[in-house]
mmCIF file of the N, C-alpha and C atoms, coordinates in Angstrom:
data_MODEL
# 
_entry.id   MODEL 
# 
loop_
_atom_site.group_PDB 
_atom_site.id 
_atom_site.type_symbol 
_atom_site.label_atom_id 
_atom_site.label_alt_id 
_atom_site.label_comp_id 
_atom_site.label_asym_id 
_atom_site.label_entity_id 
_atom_site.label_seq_id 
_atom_site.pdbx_PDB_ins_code 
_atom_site.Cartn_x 
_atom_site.Cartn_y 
_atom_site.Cartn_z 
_atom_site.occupancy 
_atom_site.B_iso_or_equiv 
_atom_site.pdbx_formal_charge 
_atom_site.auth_seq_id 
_atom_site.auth_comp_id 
_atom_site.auth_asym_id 
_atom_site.auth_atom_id 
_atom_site.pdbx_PDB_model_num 
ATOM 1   N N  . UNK A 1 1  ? -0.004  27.736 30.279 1.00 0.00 ? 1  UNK A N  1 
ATOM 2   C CA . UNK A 1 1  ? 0.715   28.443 29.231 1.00 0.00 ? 1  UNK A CA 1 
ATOM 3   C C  . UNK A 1 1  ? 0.783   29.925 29.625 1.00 0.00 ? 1  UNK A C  1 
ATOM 4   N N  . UNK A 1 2  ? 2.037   30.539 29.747 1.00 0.00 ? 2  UNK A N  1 
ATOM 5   C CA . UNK A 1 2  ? 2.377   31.493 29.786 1.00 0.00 ? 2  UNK A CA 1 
ATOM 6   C C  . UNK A 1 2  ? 1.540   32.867 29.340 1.00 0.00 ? 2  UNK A C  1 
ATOM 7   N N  . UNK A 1 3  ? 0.804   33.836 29.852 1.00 0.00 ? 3  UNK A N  1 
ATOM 8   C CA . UNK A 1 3  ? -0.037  34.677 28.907 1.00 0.00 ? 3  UNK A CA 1 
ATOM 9   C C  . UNK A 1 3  ? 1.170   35.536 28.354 1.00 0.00 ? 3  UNK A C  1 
ATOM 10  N N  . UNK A 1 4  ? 2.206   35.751 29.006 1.00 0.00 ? 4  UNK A N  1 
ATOM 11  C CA . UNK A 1 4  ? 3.532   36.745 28.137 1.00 0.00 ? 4  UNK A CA 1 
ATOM 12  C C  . UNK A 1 4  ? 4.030   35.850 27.127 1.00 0.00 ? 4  UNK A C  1 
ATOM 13  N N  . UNK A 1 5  ? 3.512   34.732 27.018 1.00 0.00 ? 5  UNK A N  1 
ATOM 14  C CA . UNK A 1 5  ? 4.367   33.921 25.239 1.00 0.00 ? 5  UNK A CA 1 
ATOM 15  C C  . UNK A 1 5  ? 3.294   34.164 24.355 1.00 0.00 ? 5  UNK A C  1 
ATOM 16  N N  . UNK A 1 6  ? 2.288   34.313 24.636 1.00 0.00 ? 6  UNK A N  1 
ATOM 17  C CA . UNK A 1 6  ? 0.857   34.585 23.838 1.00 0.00 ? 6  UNK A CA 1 
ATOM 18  C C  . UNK A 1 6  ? 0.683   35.182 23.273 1.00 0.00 ? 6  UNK A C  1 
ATOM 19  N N  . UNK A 1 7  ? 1.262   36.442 24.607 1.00 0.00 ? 7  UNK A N  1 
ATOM 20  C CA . UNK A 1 7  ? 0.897   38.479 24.004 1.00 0.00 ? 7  UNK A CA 1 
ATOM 21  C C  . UNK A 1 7  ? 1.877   38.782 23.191 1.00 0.00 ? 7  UNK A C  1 
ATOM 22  N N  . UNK A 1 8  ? 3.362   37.865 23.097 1.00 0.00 ? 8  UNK A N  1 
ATOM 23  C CA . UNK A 1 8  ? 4.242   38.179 22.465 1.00 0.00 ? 8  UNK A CA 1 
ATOM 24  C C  . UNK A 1 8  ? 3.905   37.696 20.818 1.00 0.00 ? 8  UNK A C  1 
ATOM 25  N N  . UNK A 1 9  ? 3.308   36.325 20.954 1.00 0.00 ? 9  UNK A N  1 
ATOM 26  C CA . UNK A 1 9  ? 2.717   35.819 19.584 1.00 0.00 ? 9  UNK A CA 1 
ATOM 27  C C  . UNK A 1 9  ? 2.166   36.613 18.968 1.00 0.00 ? 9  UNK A C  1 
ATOM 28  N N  . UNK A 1 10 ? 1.063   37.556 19.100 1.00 0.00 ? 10 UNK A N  1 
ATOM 29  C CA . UNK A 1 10 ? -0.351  38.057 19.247 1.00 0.00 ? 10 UNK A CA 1 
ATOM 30  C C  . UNK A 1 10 ? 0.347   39.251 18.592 1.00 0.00 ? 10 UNK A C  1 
ATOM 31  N N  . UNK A 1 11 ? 1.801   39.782 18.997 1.00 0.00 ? 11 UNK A N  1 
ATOM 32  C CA . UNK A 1 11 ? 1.710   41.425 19.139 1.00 0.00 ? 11 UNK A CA 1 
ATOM 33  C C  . UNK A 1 11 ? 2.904   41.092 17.613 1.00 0.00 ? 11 UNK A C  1 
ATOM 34  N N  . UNK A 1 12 ? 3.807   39.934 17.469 1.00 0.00 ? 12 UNK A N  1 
ATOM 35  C CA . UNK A 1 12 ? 3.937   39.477 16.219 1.00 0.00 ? 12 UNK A CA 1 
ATOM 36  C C  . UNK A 1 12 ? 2.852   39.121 15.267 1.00 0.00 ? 12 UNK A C  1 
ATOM 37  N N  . UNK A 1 13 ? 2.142   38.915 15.204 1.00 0.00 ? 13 UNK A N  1 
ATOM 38  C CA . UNK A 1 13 ? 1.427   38.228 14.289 1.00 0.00 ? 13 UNK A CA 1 
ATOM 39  C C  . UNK A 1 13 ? 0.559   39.846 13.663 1.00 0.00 ? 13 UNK A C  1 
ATOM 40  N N  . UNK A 1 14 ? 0.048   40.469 14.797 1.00 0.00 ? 14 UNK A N  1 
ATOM 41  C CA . UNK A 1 14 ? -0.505  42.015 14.637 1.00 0.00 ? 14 UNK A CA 1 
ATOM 42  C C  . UNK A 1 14 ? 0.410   42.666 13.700 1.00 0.00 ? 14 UNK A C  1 
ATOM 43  N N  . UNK A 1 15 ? 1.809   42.499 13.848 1.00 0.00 ? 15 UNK A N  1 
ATOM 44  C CA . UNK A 1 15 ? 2.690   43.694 13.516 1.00 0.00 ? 15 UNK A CA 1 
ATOM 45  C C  . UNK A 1 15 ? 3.489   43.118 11.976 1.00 0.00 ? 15 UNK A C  1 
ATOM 46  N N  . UNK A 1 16 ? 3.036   41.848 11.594 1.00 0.00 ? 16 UNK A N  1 
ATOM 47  C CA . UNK A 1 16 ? 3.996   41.322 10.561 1.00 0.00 ? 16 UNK A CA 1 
ATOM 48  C C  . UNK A 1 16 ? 3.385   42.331 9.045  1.00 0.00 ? 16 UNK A C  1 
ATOM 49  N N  . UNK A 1 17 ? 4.676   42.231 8.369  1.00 0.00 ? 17 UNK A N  1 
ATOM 50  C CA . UNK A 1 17 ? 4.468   42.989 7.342  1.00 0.00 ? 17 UNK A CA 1 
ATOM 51  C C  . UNK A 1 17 ? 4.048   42.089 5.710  1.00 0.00 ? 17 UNK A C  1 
ATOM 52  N N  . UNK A 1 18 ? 4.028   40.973 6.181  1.00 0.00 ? 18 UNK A N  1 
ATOM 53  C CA . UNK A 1 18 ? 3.087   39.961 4.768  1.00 0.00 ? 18 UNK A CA 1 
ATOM 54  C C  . UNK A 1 18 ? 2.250   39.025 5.490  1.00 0.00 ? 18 UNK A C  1 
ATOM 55  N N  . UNK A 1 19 ? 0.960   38.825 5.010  1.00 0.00 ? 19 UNK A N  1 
ATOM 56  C CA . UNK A 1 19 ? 0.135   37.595 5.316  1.00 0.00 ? 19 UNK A CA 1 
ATOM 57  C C  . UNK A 1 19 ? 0.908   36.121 4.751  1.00 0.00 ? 19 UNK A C  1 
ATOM 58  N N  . UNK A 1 20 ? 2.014   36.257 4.516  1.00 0.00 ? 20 UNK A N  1 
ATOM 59  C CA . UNK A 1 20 ? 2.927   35.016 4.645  1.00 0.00 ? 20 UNK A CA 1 
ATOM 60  C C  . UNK A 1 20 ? 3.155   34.357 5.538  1.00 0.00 ? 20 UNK A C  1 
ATOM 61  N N  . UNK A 1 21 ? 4.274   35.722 6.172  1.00 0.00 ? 21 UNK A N  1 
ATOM 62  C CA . UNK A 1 21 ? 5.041   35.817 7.717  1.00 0.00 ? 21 UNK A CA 1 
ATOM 63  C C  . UNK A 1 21 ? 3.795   35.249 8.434  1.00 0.00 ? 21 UNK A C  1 
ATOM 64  N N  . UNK A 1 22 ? 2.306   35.917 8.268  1.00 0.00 ? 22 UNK A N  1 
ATOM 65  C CA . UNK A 1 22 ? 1.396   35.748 9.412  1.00 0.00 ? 22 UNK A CA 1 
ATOM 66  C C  . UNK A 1 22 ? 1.136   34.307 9.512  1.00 0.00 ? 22 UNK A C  1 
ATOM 67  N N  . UNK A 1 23 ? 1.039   34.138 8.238  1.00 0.00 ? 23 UNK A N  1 
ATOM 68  C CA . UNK A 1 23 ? 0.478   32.776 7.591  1.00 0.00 ? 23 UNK A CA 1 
ATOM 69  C C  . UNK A 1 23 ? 1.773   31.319 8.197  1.00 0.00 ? 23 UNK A C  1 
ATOM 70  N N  . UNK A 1 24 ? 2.726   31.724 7.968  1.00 0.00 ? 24 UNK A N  1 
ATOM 71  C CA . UNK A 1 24 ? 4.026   30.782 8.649  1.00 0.00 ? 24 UNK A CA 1 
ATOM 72  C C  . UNK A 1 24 ? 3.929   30.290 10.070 1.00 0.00 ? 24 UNK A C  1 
ATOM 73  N N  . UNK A 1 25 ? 3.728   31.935 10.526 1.00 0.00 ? 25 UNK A N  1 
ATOM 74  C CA . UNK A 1 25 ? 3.528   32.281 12.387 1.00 0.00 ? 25 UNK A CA 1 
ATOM 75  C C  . UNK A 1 25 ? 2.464   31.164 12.907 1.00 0.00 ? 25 UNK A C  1 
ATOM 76  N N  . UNK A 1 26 ? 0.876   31.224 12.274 1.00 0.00 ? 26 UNK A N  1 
ATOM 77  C CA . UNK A 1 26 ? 0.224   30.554 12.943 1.00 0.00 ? 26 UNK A CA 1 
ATOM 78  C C  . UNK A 1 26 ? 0.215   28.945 12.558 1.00 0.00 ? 26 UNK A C  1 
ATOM 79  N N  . UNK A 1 27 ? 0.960   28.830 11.691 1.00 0.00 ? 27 UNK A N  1 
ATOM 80  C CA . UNK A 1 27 ? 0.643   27.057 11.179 1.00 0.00 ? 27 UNK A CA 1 
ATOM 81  C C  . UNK A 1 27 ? 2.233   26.879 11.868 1.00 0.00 ? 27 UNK A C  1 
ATOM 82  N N  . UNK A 1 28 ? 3.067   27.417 12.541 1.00 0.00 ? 28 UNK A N  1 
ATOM 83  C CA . UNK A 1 28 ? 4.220   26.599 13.211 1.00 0.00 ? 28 UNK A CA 1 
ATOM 84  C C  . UNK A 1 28 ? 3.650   26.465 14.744 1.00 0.00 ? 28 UNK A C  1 
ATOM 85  N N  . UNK A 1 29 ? 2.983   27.347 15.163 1.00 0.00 ? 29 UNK A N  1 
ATOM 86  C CA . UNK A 1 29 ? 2.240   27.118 16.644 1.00 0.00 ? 29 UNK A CA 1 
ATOM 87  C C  . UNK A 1 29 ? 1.820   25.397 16.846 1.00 0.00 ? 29 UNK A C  1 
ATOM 88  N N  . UNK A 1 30 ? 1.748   25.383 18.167 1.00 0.00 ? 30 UNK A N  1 
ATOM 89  C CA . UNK A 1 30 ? 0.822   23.994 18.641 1.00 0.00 ? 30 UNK A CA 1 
ATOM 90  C C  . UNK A 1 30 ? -0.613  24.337 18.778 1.00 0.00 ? 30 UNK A C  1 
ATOM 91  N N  . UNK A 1 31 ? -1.690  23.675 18.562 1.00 0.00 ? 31 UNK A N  1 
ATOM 92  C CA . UNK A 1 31 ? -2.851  24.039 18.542 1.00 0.00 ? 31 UNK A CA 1 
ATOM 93  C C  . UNK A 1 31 ? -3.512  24.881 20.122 1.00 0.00 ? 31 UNK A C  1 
ATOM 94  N N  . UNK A 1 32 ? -2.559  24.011 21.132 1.00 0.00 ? 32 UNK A N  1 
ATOM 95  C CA . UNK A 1 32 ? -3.145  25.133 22.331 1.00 0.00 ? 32 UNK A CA 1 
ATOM 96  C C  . UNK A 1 32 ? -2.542  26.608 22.310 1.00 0.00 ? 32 UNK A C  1 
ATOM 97  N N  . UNK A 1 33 ? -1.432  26.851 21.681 1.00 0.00 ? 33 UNK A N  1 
ATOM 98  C CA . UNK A 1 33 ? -0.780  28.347 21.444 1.00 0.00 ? 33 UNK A CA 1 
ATOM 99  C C  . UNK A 1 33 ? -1.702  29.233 20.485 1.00 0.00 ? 33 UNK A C  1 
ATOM 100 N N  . UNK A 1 34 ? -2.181  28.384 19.410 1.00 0.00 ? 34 UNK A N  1 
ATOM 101 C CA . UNK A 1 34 ? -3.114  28.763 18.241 1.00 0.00 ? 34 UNK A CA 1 
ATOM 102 C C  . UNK A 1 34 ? -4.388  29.201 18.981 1.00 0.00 ? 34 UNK A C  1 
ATOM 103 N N  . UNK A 1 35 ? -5.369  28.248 19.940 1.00 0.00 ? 35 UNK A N  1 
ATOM 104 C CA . UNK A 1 35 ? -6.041  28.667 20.423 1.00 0.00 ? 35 UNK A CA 1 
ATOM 105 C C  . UNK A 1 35 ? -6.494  29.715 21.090 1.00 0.00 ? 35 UNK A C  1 
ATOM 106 N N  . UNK A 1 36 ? -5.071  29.996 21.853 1.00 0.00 ? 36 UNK A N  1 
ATOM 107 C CA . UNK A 1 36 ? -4.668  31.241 22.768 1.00 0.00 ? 36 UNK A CA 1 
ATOM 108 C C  . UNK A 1 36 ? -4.696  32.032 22.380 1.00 0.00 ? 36 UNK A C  1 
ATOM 109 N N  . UNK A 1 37 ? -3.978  31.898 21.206 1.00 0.00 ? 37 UNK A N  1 
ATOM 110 C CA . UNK A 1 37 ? -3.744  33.508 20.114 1.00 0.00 ? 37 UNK A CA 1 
ATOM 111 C C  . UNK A 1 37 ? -5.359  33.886 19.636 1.00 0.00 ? 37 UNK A C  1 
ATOM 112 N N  . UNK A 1 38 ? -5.693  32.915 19.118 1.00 0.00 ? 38 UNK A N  1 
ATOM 113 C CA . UNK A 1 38 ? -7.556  33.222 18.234 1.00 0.00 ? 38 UNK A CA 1 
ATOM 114 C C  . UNK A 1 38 ? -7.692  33.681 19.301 1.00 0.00 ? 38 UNK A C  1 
ATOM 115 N N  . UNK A 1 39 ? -8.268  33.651 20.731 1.00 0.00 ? 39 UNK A N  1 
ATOM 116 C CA . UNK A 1 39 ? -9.045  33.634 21.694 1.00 0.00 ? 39 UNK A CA 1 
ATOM 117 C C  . UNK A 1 39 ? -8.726  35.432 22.378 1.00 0.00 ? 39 UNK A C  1 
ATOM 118 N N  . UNK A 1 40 ? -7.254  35.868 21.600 1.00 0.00 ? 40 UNK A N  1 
ATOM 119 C CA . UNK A 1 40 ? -7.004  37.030 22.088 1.00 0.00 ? 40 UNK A CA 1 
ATOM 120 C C  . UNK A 1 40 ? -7.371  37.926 20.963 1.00 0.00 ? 40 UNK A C  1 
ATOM 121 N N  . UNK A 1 41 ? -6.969  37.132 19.865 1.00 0.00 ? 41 UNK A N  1 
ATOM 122 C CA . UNK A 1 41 ? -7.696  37.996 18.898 1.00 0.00 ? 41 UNK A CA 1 
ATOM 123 C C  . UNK A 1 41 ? -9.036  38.527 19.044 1.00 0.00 ? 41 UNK A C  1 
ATOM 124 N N  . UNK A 1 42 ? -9.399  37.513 19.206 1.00 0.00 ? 42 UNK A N  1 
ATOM 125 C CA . UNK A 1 42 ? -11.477 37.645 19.255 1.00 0.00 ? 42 UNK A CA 1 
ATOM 126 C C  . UNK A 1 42 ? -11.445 38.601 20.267 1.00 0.00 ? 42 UNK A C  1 
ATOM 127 N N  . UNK A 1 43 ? -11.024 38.274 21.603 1.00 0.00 ? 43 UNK A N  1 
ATOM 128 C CA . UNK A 1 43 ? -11.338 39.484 22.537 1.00 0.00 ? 43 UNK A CA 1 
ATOM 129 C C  . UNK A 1 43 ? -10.906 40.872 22.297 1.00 0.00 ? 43 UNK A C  1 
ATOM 130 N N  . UNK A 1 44 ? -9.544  40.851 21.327 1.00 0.00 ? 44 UNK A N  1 
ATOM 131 C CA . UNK A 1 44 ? -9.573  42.356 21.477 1.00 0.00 ? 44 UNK A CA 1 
ATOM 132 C C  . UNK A 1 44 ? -10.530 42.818 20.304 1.00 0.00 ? 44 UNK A C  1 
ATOM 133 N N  . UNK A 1 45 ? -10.616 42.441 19.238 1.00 0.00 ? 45 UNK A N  1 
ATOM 134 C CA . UNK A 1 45 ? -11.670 42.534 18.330 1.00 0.00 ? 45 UNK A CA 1 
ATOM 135 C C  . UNK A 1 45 ? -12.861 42.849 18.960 1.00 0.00 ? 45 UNK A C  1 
ATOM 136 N N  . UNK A 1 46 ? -13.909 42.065 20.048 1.00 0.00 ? 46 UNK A N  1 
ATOM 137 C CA . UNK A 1 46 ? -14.915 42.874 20.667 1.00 0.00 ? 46 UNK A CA 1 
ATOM 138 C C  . UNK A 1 46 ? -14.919 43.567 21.227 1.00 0.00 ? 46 UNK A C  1 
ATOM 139 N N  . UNK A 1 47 ? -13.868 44.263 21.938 1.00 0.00 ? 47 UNK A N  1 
ATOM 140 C CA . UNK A 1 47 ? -13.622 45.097 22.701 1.00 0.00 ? 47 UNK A CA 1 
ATOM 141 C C  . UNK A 1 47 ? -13.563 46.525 22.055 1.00 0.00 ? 47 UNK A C  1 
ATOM 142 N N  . UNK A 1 48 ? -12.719 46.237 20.993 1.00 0.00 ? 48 UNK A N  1 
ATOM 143 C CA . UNK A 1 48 ? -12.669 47.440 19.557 1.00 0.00 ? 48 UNK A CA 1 
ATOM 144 C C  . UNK A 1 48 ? -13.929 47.827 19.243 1.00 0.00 ? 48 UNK A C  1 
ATOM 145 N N  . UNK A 1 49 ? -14.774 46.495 19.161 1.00 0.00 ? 49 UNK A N  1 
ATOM 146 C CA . UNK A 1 49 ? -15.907 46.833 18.259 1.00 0.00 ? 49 UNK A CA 1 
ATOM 147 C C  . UNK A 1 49 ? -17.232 47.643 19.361 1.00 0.00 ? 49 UNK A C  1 
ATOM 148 N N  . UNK A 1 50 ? -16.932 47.015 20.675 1.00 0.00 ? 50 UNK A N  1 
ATOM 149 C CA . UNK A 1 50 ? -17.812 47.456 21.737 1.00 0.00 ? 50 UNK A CA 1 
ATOM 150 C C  . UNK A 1 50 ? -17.360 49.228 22.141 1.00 0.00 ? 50 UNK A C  1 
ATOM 151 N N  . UNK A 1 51 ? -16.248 49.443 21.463 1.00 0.00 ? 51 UNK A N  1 
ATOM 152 C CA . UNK A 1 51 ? -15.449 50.914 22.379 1.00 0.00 ? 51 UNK A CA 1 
ATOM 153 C C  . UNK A 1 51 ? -15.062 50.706 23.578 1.00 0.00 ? 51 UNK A C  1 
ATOM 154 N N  . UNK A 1 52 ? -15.194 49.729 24.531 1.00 0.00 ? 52 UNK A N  1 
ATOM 155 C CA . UNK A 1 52 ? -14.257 49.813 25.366 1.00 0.00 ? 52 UNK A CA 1 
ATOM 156 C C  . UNK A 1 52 ? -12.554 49.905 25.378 1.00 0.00 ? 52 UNK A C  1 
ATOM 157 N N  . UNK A 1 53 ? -12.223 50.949 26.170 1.00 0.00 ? 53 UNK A N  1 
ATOM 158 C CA . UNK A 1 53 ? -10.867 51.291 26.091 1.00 0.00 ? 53 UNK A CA 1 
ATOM 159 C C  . UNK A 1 53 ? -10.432 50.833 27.648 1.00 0.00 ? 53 UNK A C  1 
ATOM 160 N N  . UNK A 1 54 ? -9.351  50.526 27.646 1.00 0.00 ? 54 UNK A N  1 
ATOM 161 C CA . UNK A 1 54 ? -8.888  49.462 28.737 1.00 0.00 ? 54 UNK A CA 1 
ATOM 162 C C  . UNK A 1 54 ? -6.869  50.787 28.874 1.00 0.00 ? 54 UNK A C  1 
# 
């Protein structure tokens, strides 16, 4: 799976303006796209939380 269909998911889902839209976004995914997305979430989330800047 593509990591540029992911980051594109990821950088929609970041930027939507109702937890609807967000809410729509992740329940139309396939569970390995869903996975992908959580899995980027989480990382940038520790990364935030650690201060590393990239």
């Amino acid at each position: 799976m593509p990591d540029k269909k992911i980051s594109k998911i990821y950088r929609k889902l970041m930027t939507t303006d109702s937890e609807y839209k967000a809410f729509n976004l992740v329940d139309n995914l396939d569970p390995k796209e869903a996975k992908a997305v959580l899995m980027k979430i989480v990382m940038n989330l520790t990364k935030e939380q650690s201060g590393v800047k990239i």
